[in-house]
C-alpha positions as CSV (number, residue, x, y, z in Angstrom):
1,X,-238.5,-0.9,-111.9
2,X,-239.0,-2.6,-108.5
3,X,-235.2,-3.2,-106.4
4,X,-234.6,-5.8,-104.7
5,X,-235.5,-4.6,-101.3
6,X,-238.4,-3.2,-102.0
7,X,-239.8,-6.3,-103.6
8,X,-238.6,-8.3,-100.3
9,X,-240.6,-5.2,-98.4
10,X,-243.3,-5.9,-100.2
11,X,-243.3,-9.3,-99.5
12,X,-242.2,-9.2,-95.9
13,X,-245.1,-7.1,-94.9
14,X,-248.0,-9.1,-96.8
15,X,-247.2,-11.9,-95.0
16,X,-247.5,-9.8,-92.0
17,X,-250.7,-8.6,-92.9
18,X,-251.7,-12.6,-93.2
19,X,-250.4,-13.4,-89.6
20,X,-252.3,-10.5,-88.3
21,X,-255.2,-11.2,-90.2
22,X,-254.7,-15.0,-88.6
23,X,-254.8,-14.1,-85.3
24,X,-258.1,-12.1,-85.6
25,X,-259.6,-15.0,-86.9
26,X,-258.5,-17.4,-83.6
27,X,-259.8,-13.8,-81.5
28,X,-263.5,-13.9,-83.5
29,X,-263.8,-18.0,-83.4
30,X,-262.8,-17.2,-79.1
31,X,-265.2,-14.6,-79.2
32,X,-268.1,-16.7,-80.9
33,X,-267.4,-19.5,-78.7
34,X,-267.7,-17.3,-75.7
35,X,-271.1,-16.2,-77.2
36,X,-272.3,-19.5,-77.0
37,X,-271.5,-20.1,-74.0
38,X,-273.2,-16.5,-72.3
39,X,-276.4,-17.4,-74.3
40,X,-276.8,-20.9,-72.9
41,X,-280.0,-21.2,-71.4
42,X,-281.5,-17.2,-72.0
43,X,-285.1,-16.9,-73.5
44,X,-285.4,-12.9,-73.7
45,X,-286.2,-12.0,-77.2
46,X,-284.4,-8.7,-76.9
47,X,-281.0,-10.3,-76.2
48,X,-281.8,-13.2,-78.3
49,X,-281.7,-10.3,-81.1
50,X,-278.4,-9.2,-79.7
51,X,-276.7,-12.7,-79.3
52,X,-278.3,-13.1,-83.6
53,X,-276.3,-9.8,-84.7
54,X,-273.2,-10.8,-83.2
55,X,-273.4,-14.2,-84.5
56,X,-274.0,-13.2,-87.8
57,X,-271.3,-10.4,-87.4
58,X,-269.0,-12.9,-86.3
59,X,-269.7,-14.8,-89.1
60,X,-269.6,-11.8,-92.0
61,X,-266.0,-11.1,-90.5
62,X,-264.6,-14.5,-90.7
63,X,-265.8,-14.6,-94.4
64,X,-263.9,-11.1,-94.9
65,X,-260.8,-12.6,-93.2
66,X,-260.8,-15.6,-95.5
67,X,-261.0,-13.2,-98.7
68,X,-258.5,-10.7,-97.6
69,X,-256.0,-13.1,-96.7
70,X,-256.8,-15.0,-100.3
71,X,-256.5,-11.6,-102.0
72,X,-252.9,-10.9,-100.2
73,X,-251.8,-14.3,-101.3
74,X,-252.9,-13.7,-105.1
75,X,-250.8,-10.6,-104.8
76,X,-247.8,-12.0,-103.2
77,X,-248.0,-15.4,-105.5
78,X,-248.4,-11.8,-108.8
79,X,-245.5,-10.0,-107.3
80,X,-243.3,-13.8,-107.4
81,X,-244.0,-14.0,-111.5
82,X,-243.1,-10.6,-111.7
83,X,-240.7,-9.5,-109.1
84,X,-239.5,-6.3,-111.4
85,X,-243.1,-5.2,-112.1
86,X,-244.5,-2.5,-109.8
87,X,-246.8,-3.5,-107.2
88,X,-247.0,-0.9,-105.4
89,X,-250.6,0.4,-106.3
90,X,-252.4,-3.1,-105.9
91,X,-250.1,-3.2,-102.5
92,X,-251.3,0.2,-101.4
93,X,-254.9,-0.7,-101.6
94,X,-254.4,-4.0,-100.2
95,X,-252.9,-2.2,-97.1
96,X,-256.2,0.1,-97.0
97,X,-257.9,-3.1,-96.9
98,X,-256.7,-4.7,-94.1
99,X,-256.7,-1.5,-92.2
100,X,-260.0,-0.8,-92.4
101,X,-260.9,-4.8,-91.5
102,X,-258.4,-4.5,-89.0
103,X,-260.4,-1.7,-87.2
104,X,-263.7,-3.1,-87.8
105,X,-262.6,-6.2,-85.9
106,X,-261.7,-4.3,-82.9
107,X,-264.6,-2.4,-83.0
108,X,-266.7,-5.4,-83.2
109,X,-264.6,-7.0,-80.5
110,X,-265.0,-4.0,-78.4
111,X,-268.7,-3.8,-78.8
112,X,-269.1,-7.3,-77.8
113,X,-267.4,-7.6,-74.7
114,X,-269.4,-4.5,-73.5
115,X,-272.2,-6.7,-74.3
116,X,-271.0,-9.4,-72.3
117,X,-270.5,-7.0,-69.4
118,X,-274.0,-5.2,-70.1
C-alpha cells in the first residue's frame, strides 16, 4: 500500500527526471550545432574521424533521451491507473537509469569541449 505522499513523491520527482532529461537534450542539440560549426571547412582525416564519433555520439544520446523520458512517462501515466499499487521497484530502476544517462552526458559533454579546445 502506497500513501498519498509517497505517490505525489513519486510523481513529483519523475517529472523532474523529464525536465532534467529536457534540458540535456537542448545542451547535446547546442553541442552538435557547435560541432558543425568547428568542422566547417577542415579536411584532416584524423579529426574528420573525431568530428564522426561525436556526431554519432550525439546522435546515440538523443535517441537514449527520447526513450528514457518515454519510459518515465509510461511509468508515471502506470502509477495514475494504479495510484495504491507499489511502484517503487520499477521507480528505483528508472532512477538508476537516468543516473547513469545523466553521467554519460556529462562525460560526453566534457570530452567534447576538450576536443574543441584540443
Amino acid at each position: 500500500m502506497v500513501t498519498e505522499a509517497e505517490h505525489k513523491a513519486l510523481l513529483t520527482e519523475s517529472e523532474q527526471w523529464r525536465e532534467k532529461l529536457r534540458a540535456y537534450r537542448t545542451v547535446i542539440n547546442d553541442l552538435r550545432d557547435k560541432l558543425y560549426g568547428y568542422a566547417a571547412g577542415k579536411s584532416d582525416s584524423e579529426f574528420l574521424k573525431e568530428v564522426e564519433h561525436y556526431h554519432n555520439q550525439f546522435h546515440i544520446q538523443l535517441i537514449n533521451i527520447h526513450d528514457l523520458k518515454h519510459e518515465i512517462k509510461n511509468h508515471v501515466v502506470e502509477a495514475g491507473h494504479h495510484p495504491n499499487f507499489g511502484h517503487r521497484i520499477p521507480h528505483h530502476n528508472l532512477e538508476m537509469q537516468v543516473n547513469s544517462l545523466l553521467e554519460d552526458l556529462e562525460k560526453l559533454k566534457n570530452d567534447f569541449q576538450n576536443f574543441l579546445s584540443a
